[in-house]
Backbone bond lengths (Angstrom), bond angles and torsions (degrees), N, CA, C in turn:
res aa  C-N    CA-C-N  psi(-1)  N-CA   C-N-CA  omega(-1)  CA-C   N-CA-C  phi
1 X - - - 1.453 - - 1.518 110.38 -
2 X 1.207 103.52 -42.14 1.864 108.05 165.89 1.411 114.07 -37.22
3 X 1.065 108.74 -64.10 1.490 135.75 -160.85 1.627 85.88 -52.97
4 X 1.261 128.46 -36.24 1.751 110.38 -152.70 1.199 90.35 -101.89
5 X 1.682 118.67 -30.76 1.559 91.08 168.33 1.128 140.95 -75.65
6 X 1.692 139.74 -3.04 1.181 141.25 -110.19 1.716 67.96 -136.78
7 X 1.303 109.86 -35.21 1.808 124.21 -167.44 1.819 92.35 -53.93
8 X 1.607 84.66 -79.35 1.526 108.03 178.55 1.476 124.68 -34.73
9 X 1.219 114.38 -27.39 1.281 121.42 -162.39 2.237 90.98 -88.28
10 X 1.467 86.46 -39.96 1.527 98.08 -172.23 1.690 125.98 -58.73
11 X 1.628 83.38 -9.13 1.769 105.98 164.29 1.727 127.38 -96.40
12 X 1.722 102.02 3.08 1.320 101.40 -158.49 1.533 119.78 107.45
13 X 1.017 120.54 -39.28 1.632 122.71 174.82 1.487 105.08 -27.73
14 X 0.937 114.85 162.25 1.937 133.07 152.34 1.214 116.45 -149.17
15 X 1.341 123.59 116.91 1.392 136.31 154.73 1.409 112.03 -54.64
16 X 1.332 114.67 156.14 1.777 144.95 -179.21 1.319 100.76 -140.43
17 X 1.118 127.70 110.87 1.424 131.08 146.81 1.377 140.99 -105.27
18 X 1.039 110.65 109.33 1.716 113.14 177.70 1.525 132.89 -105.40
19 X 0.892 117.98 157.95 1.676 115.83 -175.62 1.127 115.06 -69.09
20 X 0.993 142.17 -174.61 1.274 141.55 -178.40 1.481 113.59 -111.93
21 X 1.475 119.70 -13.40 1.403 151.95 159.59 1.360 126.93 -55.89
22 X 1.850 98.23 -46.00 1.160 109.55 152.14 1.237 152.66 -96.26
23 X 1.350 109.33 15.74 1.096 134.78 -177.14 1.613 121.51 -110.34
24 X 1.298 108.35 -23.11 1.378 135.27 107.97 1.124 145.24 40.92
25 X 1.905 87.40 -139.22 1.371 97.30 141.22 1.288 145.36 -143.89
26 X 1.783 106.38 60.26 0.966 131.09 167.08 1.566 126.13 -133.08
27 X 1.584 109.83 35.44 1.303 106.80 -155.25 1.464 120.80 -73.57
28 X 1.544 104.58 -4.44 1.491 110.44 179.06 1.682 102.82 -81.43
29 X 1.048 127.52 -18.52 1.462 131.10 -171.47 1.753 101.66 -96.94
30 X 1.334 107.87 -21.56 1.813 95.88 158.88 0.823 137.91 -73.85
31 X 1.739 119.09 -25.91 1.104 129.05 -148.66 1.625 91.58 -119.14
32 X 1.616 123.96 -5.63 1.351 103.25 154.50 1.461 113.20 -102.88
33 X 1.115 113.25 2.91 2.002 116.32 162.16 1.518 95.03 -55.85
34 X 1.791 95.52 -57.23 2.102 82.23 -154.24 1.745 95.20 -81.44
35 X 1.294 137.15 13.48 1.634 141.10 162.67 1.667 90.46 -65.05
36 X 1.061 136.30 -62.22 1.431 155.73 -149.28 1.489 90.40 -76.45
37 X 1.048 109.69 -62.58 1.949 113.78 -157.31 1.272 86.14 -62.02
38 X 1.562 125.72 -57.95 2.018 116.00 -165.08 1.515 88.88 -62.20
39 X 0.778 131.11 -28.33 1.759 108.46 -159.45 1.706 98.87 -81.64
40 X 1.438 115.29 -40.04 1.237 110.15 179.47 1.667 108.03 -64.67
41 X 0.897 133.91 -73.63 1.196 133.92 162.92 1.775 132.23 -13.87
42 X 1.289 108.50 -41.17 1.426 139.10 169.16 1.292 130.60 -66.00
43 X 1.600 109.72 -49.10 1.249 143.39 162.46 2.425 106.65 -46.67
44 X 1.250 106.64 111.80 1.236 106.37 153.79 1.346 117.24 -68.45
């Protein structure tokens, strides 16, 4: 499974990983991580 990400990543990809704990019960605090990550990303 390494192997396919390390591939993927080697195209540009990025993984996000979250717990399953937090997803949970913290799902309002994931979903403004990945608010943050598109904007950083988005942002010139």
């Amino acid at each position: 499974m390494k192997k396919r990400q390390e591939i993927l990543e080697g195209i540009g990809l990025k993984f996000i990983r979250f717990t399953d704990s937090d997803v949970r019960n913290n799902v309002e605090g994931v979903v403004k991580y990945l608010e943050v990550l598109i904007e950083e990303m988005t942002t010139p």
